[in-house]
C-alpha positions as CSV (number, residue, x, y, z in Angstrom):
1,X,48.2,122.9,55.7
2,X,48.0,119.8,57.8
3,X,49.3,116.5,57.5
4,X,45.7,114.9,58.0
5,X,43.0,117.2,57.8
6,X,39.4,115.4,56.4
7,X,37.9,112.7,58.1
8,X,38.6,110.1,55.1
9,X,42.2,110.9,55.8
10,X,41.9,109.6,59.7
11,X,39.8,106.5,59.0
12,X,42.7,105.7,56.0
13,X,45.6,106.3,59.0
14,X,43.8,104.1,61.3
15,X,43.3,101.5,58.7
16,X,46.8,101.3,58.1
17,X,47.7,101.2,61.6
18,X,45.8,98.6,62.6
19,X,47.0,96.9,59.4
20,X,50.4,97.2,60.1
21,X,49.9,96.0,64.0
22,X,47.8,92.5,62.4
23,X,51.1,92.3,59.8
24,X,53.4,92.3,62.8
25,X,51.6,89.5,64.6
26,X,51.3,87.6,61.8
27,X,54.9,87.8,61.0
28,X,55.8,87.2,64.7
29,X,58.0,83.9,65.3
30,X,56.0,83.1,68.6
31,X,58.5,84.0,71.4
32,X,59.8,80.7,72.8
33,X,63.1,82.2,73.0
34,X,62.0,85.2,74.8
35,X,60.2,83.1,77.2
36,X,63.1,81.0,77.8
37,X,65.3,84.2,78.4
38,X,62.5,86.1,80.6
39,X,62.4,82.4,82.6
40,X,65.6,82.3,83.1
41,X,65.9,86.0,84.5
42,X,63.2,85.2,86.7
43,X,65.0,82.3,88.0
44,X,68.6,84.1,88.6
45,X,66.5,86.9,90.2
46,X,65.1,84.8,92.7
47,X,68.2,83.1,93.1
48,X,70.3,86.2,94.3
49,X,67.5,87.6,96.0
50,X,66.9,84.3,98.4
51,X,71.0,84.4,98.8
52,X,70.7,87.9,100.2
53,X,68.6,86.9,102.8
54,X,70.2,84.3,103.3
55,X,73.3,86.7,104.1
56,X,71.3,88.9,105.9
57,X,69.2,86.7,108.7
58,X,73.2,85.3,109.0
59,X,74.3,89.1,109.3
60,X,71.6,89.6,112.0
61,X,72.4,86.6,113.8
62,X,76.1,87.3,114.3
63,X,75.0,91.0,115.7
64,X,72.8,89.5,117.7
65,X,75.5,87.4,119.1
66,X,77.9,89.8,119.1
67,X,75.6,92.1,121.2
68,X,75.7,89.3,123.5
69,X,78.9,88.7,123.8
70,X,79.5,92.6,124.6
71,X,76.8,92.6,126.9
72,X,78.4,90.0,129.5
73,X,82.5,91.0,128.3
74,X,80.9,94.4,129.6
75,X,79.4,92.9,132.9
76,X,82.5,91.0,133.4
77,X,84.6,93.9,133.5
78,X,82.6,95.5,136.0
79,X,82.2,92.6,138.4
80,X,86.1,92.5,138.3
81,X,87.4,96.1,138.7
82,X,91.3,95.9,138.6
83,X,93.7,98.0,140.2
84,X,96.1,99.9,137.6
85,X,99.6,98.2,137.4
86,X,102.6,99.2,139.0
87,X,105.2,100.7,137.2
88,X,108.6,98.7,138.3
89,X,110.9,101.5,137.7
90,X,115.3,101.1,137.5
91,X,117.4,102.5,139.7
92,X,119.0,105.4,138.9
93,X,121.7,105.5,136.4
94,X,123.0,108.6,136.1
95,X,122.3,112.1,136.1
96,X,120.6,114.4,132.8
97,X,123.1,116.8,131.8
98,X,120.8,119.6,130.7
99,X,118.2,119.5,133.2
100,X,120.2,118.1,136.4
101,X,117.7,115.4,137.3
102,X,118.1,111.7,137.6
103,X,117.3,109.7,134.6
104,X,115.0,106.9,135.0
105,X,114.4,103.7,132.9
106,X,110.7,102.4,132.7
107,X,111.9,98.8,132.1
108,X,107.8,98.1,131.7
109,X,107.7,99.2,128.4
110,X,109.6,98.2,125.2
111,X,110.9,100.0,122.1
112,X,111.0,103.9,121.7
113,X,110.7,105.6,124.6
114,X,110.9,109.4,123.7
115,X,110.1,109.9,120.0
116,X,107.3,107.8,119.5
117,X,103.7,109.4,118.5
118,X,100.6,108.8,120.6
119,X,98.9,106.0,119.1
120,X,95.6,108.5,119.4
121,X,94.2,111.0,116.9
122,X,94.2,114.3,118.0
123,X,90.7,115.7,120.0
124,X,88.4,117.8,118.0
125,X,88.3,120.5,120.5
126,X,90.7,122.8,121.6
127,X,92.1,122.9,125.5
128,X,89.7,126.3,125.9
129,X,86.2,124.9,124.4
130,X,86.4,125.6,120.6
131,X,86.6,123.4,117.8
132,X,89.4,122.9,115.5
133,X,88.8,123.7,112.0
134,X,89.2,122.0,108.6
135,X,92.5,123.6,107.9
136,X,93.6,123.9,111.4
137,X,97.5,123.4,110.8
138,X,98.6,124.2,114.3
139,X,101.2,122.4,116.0
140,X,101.4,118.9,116.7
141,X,100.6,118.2,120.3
């Protein structure tokens, strides 16, 4: 059988709903504090969103400039196409003992001349066309 079945029944639910809602306004303390707390929100929300424009226009304004700045580095470079530089290489010092050539000292250069590891990742395709694959653990080239 249900809860609420005869029309006495609703009109006595709805009485003591609406009842209960007029008891709870009655009873309510009249929400200063919640309108202090919901100003206050208001306010720091407006503050942090007017400080991240802020940050953005800046943002924009240094890529703008930055742009810029590219832009005539970039026409600089072509209005003043340099030669490569010359290698100054040392005489001869002395002979390589398992090849039989002449070793030579680049004197341009300092530190670690033979051992060293390109400062440049490795391309993503092969020497033929293909592309190297997640778990490509060739050698080192």
């Amino acid at each position: 059988m249900p809860l609420f079945s005869t029309p006495t029944q609703f009109a006595a639910l709805a009485l003591v709903f609406v009842a209960g809602w007029l008891f709870g306004l009655a009873s309510h303390p009249g929400g200063k504090k919640w309108k202090a707390r919901y100003l206050a929100e208001r306010d720091a929300h407006a503050a942090v969103k007017k400080d991240g424009d802020v940050r953005a226009t800046a943002a924009e304004k240094r890529a703008v400039e930055a742009e810029r700045e590219n832009a005539r580095l970039v026409k600089d470079v072509e209005a003043a196409r340099v030669a490569a530089p010359v290698v100054e290489r040392a005489p001869v010092v002395g002979r390589d003992a398992v090849v039989g050539r002449d070793t030579v000292v680049d004197t341009s250069r300092s530190g670690a001349l033979s051992s060293a590891r390109p400062a440049y990742a490795r391309p993503a395709y092969n020497a033929d066309g293909t592309k190297r694959g997640w778990f490509d653990f060739d050698q080192r080239r």
